[in-house]
N, C-alpha and C positions, 0 to 999 in steps of 0.2 A: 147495450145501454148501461151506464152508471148510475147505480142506483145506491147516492148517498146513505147512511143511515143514521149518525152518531159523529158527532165533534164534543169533544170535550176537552179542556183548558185551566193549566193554575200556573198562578208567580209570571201570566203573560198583562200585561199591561198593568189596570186598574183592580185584576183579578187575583185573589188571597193564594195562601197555600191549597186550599180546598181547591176540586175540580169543580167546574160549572161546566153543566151539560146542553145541550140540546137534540134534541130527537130529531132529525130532521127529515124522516119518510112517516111522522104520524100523522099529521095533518094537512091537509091541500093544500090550507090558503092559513099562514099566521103573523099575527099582525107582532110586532117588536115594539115596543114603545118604552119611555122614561124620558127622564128631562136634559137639558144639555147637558153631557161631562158625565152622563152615567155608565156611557158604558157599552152604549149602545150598538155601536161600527166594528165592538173589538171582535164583535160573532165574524164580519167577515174580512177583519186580521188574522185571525186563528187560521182560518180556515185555506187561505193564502198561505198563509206561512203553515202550516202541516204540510201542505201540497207543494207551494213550488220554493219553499225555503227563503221567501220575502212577505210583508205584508199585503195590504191591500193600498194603505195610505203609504205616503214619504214618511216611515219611519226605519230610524237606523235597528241591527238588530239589539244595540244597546241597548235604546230608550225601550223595546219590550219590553226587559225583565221588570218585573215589580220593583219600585223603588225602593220599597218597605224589607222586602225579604232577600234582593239582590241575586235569587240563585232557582236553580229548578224552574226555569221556566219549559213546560211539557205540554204539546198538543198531540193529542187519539182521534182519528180520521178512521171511521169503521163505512166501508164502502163494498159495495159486491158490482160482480160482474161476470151475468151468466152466472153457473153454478160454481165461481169461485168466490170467494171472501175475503176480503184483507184488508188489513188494517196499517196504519202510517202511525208510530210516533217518532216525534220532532221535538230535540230540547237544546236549549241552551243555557250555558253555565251548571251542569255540563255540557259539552256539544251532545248530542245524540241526534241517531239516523236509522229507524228500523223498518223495516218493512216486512209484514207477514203475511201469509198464503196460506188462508185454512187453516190457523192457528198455529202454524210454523213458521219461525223468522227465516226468509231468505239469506242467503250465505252474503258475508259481507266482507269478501278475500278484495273485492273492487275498492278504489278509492269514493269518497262521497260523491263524488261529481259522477263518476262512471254509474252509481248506483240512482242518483237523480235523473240522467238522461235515461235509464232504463225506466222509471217509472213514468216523465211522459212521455217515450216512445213507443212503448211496450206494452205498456200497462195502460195510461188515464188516456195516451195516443189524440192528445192535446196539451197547448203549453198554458204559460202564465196569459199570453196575452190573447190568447184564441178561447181561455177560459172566462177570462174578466170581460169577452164581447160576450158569450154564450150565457153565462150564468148571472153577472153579476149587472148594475145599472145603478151606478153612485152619482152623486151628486158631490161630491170633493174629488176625488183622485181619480175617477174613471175617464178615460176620455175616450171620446166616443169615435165612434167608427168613420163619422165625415171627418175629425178632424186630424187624423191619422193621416199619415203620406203614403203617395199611391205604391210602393213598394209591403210598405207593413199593413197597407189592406189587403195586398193579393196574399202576404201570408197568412192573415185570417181567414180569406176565404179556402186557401189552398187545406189551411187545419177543418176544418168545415165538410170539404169535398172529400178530404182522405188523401188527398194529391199531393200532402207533403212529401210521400212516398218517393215523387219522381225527384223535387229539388234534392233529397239525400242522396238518390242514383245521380243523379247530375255529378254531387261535388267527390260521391267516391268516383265518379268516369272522369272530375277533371283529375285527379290524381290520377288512375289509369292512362291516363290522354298525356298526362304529362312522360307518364313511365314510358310508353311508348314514342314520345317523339327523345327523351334521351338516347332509348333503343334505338329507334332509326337513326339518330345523328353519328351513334357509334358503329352503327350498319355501314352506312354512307362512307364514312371513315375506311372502316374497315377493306366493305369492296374497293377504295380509291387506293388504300392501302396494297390489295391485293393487285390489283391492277399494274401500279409500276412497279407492282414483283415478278409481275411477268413481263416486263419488259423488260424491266432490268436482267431478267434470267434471255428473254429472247436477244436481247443486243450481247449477253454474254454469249450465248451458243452462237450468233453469228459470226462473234470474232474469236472464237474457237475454232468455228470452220474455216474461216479465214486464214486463219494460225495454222490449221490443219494443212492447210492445201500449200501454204507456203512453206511447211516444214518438210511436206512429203517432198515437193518438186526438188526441194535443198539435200533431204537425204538422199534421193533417187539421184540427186546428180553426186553424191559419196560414196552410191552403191557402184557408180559406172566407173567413178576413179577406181575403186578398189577391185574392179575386176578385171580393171588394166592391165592396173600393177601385179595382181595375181597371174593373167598371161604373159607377164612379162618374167615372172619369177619362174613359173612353167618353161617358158623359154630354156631361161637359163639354167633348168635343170635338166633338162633334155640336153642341153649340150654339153651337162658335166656326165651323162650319163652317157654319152658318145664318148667322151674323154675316159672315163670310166674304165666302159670295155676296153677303148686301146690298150689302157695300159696295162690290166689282167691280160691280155694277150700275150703283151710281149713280156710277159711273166712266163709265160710255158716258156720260153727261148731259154730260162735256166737253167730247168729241168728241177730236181731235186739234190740242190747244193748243200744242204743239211744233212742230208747222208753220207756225201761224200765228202763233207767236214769231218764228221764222227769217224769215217773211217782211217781218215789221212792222221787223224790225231792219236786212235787205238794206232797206229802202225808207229807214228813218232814215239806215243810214250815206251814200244815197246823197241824202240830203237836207243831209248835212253836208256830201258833196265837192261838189254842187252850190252850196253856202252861200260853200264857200269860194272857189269858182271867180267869183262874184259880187263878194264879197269884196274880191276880184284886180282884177276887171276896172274896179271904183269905186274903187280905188286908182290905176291907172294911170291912170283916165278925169282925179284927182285932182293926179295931180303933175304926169302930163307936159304940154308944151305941143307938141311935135313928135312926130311917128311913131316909133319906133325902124327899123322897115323903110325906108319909104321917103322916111324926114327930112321930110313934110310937116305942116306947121301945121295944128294941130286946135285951131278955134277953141272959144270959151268957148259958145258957143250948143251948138253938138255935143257937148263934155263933160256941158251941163245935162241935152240931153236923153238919155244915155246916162246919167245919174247916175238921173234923174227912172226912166226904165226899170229900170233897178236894183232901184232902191228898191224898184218894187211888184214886181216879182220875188222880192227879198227878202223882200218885206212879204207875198207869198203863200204862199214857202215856209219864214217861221216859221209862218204860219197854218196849211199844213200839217203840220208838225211838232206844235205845240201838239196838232192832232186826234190825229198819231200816236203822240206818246206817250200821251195819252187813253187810246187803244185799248190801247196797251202798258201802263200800269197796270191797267186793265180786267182784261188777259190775267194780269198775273201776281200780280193776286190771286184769279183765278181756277186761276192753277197752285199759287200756294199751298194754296188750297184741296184742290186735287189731289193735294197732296202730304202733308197732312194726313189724308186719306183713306190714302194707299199706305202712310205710316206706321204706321195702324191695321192694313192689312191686313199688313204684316209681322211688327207687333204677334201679331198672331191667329195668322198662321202660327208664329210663334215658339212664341207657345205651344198650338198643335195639335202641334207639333216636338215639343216637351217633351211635354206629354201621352202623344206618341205612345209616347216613349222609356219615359218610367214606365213604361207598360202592356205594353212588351216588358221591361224591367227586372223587373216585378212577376211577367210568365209566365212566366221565367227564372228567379225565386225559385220559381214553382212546380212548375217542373221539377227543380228542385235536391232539391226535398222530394220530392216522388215518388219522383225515383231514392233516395234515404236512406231511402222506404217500405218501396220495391221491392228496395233493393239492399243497402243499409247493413246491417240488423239482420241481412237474410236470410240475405248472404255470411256475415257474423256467426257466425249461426246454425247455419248448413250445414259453417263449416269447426271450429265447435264440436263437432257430430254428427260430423264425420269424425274429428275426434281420437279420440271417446268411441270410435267405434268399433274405432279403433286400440289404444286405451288395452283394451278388452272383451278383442280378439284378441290380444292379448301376454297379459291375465288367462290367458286360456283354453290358453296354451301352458305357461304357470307349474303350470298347477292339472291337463293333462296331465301336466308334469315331476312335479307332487306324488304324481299316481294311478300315473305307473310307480317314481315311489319308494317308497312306499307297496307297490304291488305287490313290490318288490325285495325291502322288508324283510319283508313277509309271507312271501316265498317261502325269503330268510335264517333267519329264524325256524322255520319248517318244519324246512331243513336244519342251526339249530341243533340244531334237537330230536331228530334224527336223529345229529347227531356227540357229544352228550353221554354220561355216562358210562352213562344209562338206554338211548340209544336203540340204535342198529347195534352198538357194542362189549356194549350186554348182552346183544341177541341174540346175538352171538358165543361168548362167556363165557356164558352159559346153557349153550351146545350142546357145548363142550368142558369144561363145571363136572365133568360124569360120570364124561367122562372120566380127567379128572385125580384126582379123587377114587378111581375105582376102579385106577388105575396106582398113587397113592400106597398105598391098600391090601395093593394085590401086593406094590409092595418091601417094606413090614412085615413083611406074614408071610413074603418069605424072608428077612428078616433077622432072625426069630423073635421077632416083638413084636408082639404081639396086640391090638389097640385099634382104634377104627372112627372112622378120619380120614373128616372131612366140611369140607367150604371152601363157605362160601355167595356170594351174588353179591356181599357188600361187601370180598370173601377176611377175613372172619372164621370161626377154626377153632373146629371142637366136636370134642372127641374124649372117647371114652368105652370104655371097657374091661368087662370080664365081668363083675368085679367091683366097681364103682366107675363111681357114677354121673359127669356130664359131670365135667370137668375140666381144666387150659391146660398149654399145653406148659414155661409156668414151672414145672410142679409136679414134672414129672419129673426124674429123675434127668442128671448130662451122658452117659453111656451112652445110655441114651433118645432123650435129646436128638440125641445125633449119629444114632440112627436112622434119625429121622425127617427131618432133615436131607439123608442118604444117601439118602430116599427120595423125596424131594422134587427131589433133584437129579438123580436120575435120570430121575422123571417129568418136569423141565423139560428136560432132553436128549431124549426120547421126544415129547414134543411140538413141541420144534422139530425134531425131524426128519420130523414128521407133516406140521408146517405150511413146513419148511424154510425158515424164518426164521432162526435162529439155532443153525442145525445145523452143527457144526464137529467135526474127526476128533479135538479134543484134548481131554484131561479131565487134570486135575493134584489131586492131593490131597495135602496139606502136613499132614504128623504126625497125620493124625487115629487112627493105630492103636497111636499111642503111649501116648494118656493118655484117654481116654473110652470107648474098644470094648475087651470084653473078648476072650476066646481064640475063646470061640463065636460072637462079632459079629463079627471078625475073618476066621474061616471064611464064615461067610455072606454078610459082603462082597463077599469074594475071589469067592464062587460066581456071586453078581450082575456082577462084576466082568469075569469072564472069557465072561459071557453077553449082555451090553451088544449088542456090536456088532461084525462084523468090521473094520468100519472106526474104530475108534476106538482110538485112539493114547493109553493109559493112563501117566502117568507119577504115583508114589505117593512122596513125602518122607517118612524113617524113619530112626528111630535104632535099628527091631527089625534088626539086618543078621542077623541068623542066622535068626529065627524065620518072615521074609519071603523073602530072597534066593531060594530053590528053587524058589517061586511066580513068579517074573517071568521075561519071557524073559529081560531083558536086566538090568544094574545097571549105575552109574554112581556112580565114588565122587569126595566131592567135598575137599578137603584143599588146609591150609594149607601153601605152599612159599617160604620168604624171606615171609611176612608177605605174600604173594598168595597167591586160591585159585587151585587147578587140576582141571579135572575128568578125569578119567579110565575107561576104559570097562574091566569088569572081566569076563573070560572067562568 
């Protein structure tokens, strides 16, 4: 429960530099009184404007300030709740916005707005308009609960019930509802996304296998040319290799001609230093006439027959010579020969060489293709199937994400249905409909007005009387009219005290016994009035000062001094 204590106010309207106070948990029941223009309404401007940052009446925050002193206008709002304490000052020109907790000002790092929704959410856990049904009951600016649209009646009552609770989960779930259906849409997305990635990956691995089979059957028929032409090259080295032997065979048929080269030619050269040693000695036999050794005369008979010797020396071994080279022609057209053979056989080896190389070149083309059978397409293939499968496994964590988003909003959805106006708050309001309805009854009839108030769940009224079928609260009278208002406000005080939502020790009523309630509404009031509540702190604005005064405990007059009000408490 809110239990007001202390409003106090200066430089706010009619009111000086000085603070003007009011006590507001001293007395029960206190009557407000003074003449028009004194001043009287500004107690619950103040009081508005402390609390929710606006008056009571249409006034701008301009026209507040004192016109006189232009500046400082300051309202102190000293309230508890439970065992906490706090106080509210509110100014303008300068702005000010404080708010204290057991004599420490709360941090004020938040903007004012952030720091005003925390005070009625948090804190007073009623607004302007769920206050001004609960506390307040004017006769200028108040407008009353019938004639309110059925939307800002269910927010009074829902401030009443405590139920505002669910419309705040509402509007953070539709932001939620919203997050999640972005999520799901890019879910959606995504799986369709992931979807023709595997397709696209499966029609690629199809025509890879496709590719495969027609490259394999194309190399397989490359492998079979090439292993033709390799028996074909086998062939023909088999036949150089028959060719081969023959002709090493008939290489033995020479024997070893190279030796008996070597020999033929030691025999020629030494038939030539022989020659010339002959040569020699038919020369000297020739010229000399005397020894050189040992100076004797070598006659002409002795030269003859040393020349005669010679000769056939000579004459033998050119006749040997002639045979030897004989022979030595012999030989080296016979090594010729031989070497027209070795030619051949290099011939042949040369190309069984070659042969041989093709047919290693050609089974190194055929291993080349193998491994491209075996390995090309397959790797291929396999790091193809690795993707898909990776590209599957990412699908299947997308289309997870989908199914707990999907779940998310399904479960959203649920506790949409649950926070709307049908679901939880009309169970709520079903179960308190009765009540309220039979509470506004009772004040009627004691405020001697007989009619059978009924509020359905859309809080549209039917009411109907004894004589006189249905009929709307426009039709009545304003006597009537403030009745039922009286009775309404009392029942929304009776239920927030039921539900202790919006249960507070004060109630203020501004003129309404001046001009709508006659002498016997006035009495009946007064009876409902002084039966409310002990704890409720009744202040009544009036210009009746005689016909009320005796009724309250206390009075407070309120009057103009030098063109400021001043209030004063009257014995």
């Amino acid at each position: 429960m809110i239990i007001f204590k202390t409003v106090r106010w200066k430089n706010f309207l009619s009111t000086g530099n000085a603070f003007s106070e009011i006590q507001l948990d001293a007395s029960p029941a206190t009557l407000i009184v003074g003449s028009n223009g004194a001043g009287k309404s500004t107690f619950l401007d103040a009081i508005c404007f402390g609390l929710f940052n606006k008056p009571f009446r249409k006034i701008t925050k301009a026209q507040l300030v004192n016109a006189v002193n232009e500046k400082d206008l300051l309202v102190e709002i000293e309230f508890s709740i439970g065992s906490r304490d706090y106080m509210i000052r509110r100014g303008f020109k300068p702005t000010l916005f404080e708010i204290y907790l057991n004599g420490s000002m709360l941090s004020q790092e938040a903007a004012m707005n952030e720091q005003q929704k925390h005070l009625e959410q948090s804190i007073l856990r009623l607004n302007y308009k769920s206050f001004t049904q609960v506390v307040i009951l004017g006769s200028s600016c108040f407008v009353p609960f019938m004639q309110l649209s059925p939307p800002n009646r269910r927010e009074v009552i829902e401030d009443l019930l405590d139920i505002r609770i669910f419309s705040t989960m509402n509007t953070l779930l539709r932001d939620k509802v919203k997050s999640v259906k972005e999520t799901l849409r890019e879910c959606e997305y995504q799986v369709d996304l992931a979807k023709n990635k595997v397709e696209m990956q499966q029609n690629l691995i199809a025509n890879l296998q496709e590719q495969s089979n027609a490259n394999t059957s194309r190399r397989k028929g490359e492998i079979k040319d090439l292993e033709g032409e390799i028996s074909s090259t086998m062939d023909a080295v088999t036949k150089g290799l028959g060719k081969l032997s023959s002709k090493e065979k008939s290489l033995e048929a020479y024997g070893d001609l190279d030796k008996e080269q070597t020999e033929l030619l030691v025999y020629q050269d030494r038939f030539k230093t022989k020659k010339k040693s002959f040569d020699k000695e038919y020369k000297f036999f020739d010229k000399n006439d005397n020894c050189p050794t040992c100076h004797q005369a070598i006659t002409e008979e002795l030269k003859n027959d040393k020349k005669k010797i010679i000769n056939v020396s000579l004459k033998e071994l050119d006749d040997a010579s002639v045979a030897l080279q004989q022979k030595l022609d012999i030989l080296l057209e016979k090594i010729s020969e031989r070497q027209i053979i070795n030619n051949e056989i290099r011939e042949i080896n040369d190309t069984i060489s070659s042969y041989n190389k093709e047919i290693q070149w050609k089974k190194k083309q055929i291993q080349d293709i193998e491994e491209k059978i075996n390995t090309g397409t397959v790797v291929s293939l396999k790091k193809e199937k690795e993707k898909l499968k990776e590209i599957a496994k990412d699908g299947m964590k997308v289309e997870e994400s989908l199914l707990d988003s999907r779940k998310t909003r399904d479960d959203y959805d649920v506790v949409s249905n649950m926070l709307r106006d049908t679901g939880i708050k009309s169970v709520i309001i079903k179960k308190y409909l009765p009540v309220m309805n039979q509470l506004v009854n009772r004040y009627l009839k004691e405020l001697d007005f007989y009619v059978s108030f009924d509020l359905n769940e859309n809080f549209e009224e039917t009411i109907k009387s004894r004589f006189r079928d249905e009929f709307t609260y426009s039709s009545f009278s304003e006597g009537e009219k403030m009745r039922i208002d009286l009775a309404l406000l009392f029942t929304w005080r009776t239920i927030a005290k039921m539900k202790n939502s919006a249960n507070t020790n004060l109630l203020i009523l501004d003129e309404i016994f001046d001009s709508s309630l006659d002498g016997q509404g006035t009495d009946d009031f007064l009876k409902i009035l002084h039966t409310v509540s002990d704890n409720t702190n009744v202040f009544v604005i009036s210009h009746k000062t005689e016909s009320l005064q005796d009724k309250f405990a206390s009075t407070l007059q309120v009057e103009k001094k030098q063109n400021f009000s001043v209030i004063s408490k009257e014995e």
